[in-house]
C-alpha positions in Angstrom: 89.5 116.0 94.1 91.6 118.0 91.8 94.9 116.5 90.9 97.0 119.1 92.7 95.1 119.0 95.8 95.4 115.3 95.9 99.2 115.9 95.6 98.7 118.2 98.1 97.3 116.2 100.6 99.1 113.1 99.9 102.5 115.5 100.8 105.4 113.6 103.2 106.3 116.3 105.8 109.2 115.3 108.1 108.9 115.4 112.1 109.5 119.3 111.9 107.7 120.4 109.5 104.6 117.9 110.9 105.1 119.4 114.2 105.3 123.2 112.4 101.8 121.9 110.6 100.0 120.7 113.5 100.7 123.7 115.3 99.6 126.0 112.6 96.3 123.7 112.7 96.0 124.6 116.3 97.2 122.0 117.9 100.4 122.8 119.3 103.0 120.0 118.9 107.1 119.5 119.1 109.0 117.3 117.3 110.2 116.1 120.2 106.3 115.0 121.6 105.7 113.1 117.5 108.7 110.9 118.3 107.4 110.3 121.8 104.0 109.3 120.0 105.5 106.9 117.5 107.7 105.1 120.4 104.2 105.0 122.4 101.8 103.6 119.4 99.9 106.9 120.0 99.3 109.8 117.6 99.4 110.4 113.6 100.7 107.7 111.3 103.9 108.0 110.6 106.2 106.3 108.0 109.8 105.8 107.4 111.8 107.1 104.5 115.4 106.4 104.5 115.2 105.8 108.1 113.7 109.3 108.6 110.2 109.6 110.0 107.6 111.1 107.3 103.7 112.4 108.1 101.2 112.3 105.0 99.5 115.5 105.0 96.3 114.3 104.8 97.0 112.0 108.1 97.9 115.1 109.8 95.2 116.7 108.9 92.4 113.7 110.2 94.2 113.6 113.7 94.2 117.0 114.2 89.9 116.6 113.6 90.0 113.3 115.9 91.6 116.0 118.7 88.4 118.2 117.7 84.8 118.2 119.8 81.8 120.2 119.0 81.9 124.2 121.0 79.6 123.8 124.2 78.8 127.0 125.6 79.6 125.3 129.2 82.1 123.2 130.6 78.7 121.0 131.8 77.4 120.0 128.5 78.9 116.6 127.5 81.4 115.9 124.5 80.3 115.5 121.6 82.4 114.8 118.2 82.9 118.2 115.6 81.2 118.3 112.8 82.7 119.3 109.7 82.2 122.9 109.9 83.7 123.3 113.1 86.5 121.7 112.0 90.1 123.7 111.7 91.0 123.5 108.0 95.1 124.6 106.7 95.2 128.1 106.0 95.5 127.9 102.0 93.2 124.6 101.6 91.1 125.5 98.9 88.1 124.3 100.5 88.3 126.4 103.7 85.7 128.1 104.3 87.5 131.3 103.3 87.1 130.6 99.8 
């Protein structure tokens, strides 16, 4: 891993802009539902910084996959998890499949 993406990917995003990132991901999320998740023990890990809540990139990025199953071509076939290249990736991750 390249020392700029790991910089990348190791990024503090506050509340707004996790929320902003999640939902550019796909997964639509407020601010308000991340601080309902931290109260409830529930979502992406979340850390304080001078008392304001910051989401590691990277963590954002590995929920958003845990939200993720594998397509079924009917609503009968069971669940199964994604695999990697059904996964969303961020739109300028240099190892999108874009690239």
């Amino acid at each position: 891993m390249s020392s700029i993406q790991q910089q990348r990917t190791n990024r503090l995003l506050t509340r707004q802009q996790a929320a902003k990132f999640l939902t550019e991901l796909g997964l639509i999320m407020s601010t308000q539902t991340l601080a309902r998740f931290f109260c409830e023990k529930k979502g992406p890990p979340c850390m304080t910084v001078a008392r304001r809540a910051m989401y590691k990139e990277a963590d954002l990025v590995e929920y958003m996959h845990e939200q993720c199953n594998a397509p079924r071509k009917s609503s009968s076939e069971p669940l199964r998890p994604a695999a990697a290249e059904d996964l969303p990736m961020p739109a300028n991750d240099p190892h999108s499949r874009g690239h």
